[in-house]
N, CA, C and O of each residue as an XYZ file, in Angstrom:
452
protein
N     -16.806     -2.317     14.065
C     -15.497     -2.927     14.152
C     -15.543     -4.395     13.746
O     -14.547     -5.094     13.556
N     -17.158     -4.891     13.605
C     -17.192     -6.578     12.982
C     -16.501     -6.567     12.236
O     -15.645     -7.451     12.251
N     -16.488     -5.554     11.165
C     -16.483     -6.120      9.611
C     -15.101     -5.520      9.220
O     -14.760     -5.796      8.070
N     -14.188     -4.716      9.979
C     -12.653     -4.279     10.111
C     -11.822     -4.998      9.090
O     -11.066     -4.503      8.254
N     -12.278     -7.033      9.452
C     -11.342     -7.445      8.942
C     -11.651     -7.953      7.167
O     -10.801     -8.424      6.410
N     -12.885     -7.726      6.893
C     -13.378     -7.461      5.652
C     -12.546     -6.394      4.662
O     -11.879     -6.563      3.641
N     -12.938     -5.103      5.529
C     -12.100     -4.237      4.787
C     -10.575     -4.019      4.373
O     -10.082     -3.134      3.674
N      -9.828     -5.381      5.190
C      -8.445     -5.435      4.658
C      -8.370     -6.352      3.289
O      -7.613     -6.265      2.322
N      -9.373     -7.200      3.560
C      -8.934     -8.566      2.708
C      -9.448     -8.541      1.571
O      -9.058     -9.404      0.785
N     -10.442     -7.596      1.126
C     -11.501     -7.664     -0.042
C     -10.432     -6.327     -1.116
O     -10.421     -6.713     -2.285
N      -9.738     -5.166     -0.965
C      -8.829     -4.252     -1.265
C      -8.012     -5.472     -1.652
O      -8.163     -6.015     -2.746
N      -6.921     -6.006     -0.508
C      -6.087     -7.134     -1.207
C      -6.249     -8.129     -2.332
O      -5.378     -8.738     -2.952
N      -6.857     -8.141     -2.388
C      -7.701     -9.255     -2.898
C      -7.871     -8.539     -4.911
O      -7.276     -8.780     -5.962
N      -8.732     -7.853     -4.595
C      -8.978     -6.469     -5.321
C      -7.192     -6.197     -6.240
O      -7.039     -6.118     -7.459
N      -6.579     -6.148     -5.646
C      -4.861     -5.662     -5.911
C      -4.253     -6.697     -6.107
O      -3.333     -6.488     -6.898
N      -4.308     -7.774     -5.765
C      -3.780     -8.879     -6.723
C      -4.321     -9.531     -7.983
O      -3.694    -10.063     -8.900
N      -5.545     -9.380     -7.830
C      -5.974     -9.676     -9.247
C      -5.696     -8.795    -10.351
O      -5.518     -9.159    -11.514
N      -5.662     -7.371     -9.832
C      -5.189     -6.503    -10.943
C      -3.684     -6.262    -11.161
O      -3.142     -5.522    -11.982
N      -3.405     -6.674    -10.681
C      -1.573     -6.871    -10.628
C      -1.308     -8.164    -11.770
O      -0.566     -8.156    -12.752
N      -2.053     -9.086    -11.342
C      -1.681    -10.106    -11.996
C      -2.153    -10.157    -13.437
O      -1.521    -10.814    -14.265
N      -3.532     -9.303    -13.841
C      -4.021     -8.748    -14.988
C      -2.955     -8.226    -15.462
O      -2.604     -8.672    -16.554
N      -2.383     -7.499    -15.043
C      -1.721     -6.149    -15.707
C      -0.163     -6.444    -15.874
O       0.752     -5.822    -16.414
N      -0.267     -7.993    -14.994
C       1.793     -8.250    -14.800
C       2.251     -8.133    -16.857
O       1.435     -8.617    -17.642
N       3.143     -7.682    -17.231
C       3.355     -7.449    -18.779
C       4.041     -8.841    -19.155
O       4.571     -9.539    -18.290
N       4.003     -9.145    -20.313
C       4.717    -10.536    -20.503
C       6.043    -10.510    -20.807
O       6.630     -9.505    -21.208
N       6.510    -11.523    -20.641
C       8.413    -11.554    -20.819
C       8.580    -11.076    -21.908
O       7.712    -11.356    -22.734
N       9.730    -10.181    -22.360
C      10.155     -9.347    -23.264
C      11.601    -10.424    -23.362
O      12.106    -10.941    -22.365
N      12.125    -10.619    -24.830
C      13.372    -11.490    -25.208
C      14.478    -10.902    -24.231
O      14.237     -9.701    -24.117
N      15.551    -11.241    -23.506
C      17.014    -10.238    -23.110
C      17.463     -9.277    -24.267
O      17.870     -8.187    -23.862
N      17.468     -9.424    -25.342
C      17.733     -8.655    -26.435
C      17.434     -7.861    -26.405
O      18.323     -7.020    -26.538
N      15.791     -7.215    -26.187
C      14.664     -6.212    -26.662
C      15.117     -4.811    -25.680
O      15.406     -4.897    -24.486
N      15.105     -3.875    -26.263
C      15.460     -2.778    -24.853
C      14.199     -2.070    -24.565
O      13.107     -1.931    -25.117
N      14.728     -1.712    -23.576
C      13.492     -1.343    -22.237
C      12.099     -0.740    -22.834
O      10.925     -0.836    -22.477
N      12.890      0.052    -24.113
C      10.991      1.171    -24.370
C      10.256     -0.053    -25.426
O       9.067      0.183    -25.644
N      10.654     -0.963    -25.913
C      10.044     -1.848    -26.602
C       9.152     -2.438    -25.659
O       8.013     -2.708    -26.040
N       9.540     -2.711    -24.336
C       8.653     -3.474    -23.478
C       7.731     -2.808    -22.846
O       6.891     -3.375    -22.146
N       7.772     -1.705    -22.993
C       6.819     -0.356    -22.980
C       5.589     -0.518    -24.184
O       4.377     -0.707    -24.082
N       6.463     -0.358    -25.321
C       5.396     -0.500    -26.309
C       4.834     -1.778    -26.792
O       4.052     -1.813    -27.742
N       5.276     -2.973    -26.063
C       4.347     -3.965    -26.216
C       3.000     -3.989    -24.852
O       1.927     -4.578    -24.988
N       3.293     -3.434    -23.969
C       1.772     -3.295    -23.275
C       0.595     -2.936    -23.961
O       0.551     -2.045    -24.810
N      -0.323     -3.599    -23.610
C      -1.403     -3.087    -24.329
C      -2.363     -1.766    -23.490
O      -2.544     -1.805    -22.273
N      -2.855     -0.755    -24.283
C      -3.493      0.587    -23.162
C      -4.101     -0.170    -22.301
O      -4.010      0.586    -21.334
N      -4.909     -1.506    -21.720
C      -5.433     -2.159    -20.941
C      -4.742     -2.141    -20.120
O      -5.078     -1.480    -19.138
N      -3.547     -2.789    -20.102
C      -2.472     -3.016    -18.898
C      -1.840     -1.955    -18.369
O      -1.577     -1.869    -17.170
N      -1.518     -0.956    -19.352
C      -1.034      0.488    -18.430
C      -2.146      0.632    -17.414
O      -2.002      0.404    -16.213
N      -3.438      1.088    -18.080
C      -4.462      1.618    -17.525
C      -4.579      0.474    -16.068
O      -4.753      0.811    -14.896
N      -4.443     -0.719    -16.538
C      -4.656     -1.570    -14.899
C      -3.321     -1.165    -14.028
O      -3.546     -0.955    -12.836
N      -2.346     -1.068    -14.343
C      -0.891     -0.802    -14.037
C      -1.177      0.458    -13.027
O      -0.612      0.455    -11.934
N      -1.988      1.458    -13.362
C      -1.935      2.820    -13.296
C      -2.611      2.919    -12.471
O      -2.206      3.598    -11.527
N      -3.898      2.343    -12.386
C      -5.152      1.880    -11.594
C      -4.639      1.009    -10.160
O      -5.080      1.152     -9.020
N      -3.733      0.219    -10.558
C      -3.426     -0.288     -9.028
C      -2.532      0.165     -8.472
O      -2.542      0.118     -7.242
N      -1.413      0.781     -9.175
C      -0.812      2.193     -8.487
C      -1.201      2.954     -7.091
O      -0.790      3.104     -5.941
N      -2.571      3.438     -8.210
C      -3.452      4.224     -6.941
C      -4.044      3.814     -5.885
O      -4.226      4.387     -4.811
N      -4.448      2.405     -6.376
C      -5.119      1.784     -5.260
C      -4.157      1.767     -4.054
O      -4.072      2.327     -2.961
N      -3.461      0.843     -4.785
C      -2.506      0.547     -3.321
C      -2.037      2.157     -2.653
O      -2.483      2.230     -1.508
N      -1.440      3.160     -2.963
C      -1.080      4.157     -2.336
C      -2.308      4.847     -1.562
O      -2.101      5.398     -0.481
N      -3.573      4.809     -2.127
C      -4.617      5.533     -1.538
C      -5.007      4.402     -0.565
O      -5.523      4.944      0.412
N      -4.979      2.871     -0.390
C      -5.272      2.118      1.019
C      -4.518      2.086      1.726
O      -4.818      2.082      2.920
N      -3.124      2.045      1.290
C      -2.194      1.934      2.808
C      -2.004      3.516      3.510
O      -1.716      3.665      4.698
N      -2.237      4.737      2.479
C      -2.242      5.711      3.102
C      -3.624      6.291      4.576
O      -3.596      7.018      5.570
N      -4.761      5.322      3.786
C      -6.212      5.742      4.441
C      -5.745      4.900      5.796
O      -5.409      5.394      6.872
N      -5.837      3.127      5.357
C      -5.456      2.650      6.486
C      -3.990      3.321      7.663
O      -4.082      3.653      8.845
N      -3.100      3.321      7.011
C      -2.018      4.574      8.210
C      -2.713      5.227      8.970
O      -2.689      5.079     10.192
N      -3.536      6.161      8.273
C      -4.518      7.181      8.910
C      -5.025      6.747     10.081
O      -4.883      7.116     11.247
N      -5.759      5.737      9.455
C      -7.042      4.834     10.422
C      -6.288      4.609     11.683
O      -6.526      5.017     12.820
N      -5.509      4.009     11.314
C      -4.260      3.383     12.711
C      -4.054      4.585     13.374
O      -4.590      4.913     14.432
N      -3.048      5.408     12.546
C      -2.053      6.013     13.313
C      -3.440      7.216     14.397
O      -3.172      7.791     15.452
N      -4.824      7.250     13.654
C      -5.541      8.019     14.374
C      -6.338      7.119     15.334
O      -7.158      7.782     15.968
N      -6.343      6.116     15.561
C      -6.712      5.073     16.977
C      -6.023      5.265     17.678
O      -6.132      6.033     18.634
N      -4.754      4.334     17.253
C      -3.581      4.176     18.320
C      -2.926      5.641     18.992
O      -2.562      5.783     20.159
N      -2.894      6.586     17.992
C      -2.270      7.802     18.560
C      -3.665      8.581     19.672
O      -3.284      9.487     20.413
N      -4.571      8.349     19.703
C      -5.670      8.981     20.639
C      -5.637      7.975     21.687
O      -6.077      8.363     22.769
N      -5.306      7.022     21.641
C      -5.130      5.799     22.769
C      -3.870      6.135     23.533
O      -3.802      6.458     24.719
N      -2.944      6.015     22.718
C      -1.237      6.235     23.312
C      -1.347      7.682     24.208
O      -0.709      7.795     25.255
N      -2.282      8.857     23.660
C      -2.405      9.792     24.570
C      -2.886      9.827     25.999
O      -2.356     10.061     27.086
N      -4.272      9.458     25.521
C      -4.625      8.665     26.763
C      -3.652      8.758     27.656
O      -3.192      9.642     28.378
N      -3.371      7.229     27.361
C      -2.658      6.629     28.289
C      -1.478      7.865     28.641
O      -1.727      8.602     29.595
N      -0.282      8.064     27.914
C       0.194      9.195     28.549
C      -0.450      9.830     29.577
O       0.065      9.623     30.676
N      -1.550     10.640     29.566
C      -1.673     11.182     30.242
C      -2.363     10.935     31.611
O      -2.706     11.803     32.414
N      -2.509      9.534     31.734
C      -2.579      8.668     33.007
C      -0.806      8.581     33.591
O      -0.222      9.306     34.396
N      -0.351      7.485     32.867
C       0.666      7.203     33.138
C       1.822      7.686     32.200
O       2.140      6.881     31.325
N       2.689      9.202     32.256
C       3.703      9.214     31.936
C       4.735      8.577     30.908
O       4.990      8.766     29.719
N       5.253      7.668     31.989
C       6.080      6.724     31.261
C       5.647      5.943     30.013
O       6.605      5.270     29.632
N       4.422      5.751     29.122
C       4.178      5.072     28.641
C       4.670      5.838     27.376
O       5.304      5.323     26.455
N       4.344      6.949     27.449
C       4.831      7.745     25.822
C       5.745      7.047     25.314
O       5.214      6.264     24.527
N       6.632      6.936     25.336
C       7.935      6.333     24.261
C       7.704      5.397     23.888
O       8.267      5.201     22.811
N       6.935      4.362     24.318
C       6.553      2.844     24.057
C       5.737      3.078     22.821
O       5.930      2.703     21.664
N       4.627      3.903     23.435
C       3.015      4.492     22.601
C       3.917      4.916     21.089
O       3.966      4.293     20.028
N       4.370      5.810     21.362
C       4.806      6.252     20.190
C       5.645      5.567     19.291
O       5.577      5.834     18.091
N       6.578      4.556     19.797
C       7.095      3.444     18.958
C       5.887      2.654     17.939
O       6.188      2.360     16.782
N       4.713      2.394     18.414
C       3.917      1.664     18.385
C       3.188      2.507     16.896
O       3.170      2.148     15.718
N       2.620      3.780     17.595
C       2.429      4.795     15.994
C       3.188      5.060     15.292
O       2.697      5.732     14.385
N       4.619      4.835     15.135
C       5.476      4.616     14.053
C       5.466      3.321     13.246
O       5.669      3.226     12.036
N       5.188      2.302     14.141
C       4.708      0.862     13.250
C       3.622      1.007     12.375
O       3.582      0.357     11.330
N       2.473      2.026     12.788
C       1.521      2.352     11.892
C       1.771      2.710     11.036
O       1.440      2.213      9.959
N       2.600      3.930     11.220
C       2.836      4.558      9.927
C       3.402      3.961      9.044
O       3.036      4.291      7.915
N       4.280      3.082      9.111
C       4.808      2.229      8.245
C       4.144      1.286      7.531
O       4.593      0.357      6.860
N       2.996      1.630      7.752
C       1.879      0.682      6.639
C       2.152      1.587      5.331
O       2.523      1.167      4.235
N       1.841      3.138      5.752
C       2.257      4.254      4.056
C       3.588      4.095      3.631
O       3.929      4.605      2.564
N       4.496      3.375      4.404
C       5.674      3.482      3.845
C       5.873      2.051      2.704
O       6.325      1.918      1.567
N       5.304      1.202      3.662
C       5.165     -0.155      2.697
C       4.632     -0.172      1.949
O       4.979     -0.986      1.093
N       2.996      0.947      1.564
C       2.168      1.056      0.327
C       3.517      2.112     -0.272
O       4.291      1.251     -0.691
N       3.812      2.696     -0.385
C       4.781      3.212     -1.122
C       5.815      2.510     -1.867
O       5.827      2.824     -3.057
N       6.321      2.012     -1.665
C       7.075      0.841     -2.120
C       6.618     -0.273     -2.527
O       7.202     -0.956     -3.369
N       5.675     -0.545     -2.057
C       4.535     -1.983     -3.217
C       4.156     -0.559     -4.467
O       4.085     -0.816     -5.669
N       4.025      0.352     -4.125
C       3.668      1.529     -5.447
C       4.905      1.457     -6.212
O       4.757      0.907     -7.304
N       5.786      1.757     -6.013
C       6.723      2.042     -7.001
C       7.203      0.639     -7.284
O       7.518      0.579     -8.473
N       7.377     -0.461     -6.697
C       7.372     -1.683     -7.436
C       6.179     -2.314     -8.668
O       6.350     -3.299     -9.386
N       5.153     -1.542     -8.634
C       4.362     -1.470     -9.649
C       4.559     -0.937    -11.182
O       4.331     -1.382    -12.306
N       5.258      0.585    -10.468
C       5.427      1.273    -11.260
C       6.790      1.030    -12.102
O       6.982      1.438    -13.248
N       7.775      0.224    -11.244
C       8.809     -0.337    -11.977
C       8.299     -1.245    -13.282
O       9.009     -1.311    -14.286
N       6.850     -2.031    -13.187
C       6.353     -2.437    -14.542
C       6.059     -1.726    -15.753
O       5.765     -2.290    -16.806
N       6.158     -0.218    -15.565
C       6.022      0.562    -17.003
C       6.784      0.546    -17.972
O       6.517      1.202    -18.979
């Protein structure tokens, strides 16, 4: 659990540089949309495409990670104390919303094609 906070920051890290590789350059207002398509170079799709995945395959693993701590904890506890479920489970819905936010940093990526 030392090195937990390694494994967030070195991925990030990882995903902005290739984002910023791959950001496409300003296209004139004139130019329509598939032109700015075909000025990418296969490099930048391929990074485009590449951090796509990244990001959807870490925020999905990390969700996991969470939602499978906190949800074996939140049981637990339930099953000491009752009343705690609804709280617990608010709490593994915040997790999950890490896949929902990699989802949407995904398709804001993918809005660059």
């Amino acid at each position: 659990m030392r090195y937990l906070g390694w494994t967030a920051v070195v991925p990030a890290v990882v995903l902005l540089a290739t984002a910023a590789v791959a950001a496409p350059a300003e296209t004139p207002a004139e130019a329509p949309a598939s032109q700015a398509l075909m000025d990418l170079s296969d490099a930048k799709v391929v990074a485009l495409a590449t951090s796509v995945a990244f990001v959807t395959a870490v925020s999905i693993l990390g969700a996991a990670y969470a939602v499978g701590r906190i949800g074996s904890a939140a049981l637990g506890a339930a099953a000491e104390k009752p009343e705690l479920l609804n709280r617990s489970l608010a709490i593994v819905g915040l997790a999950e919303g890490l896949a929902v936010i990699g989802f949407v940093v995904a398709f804001i990526l993918l809005r660059k094609f």
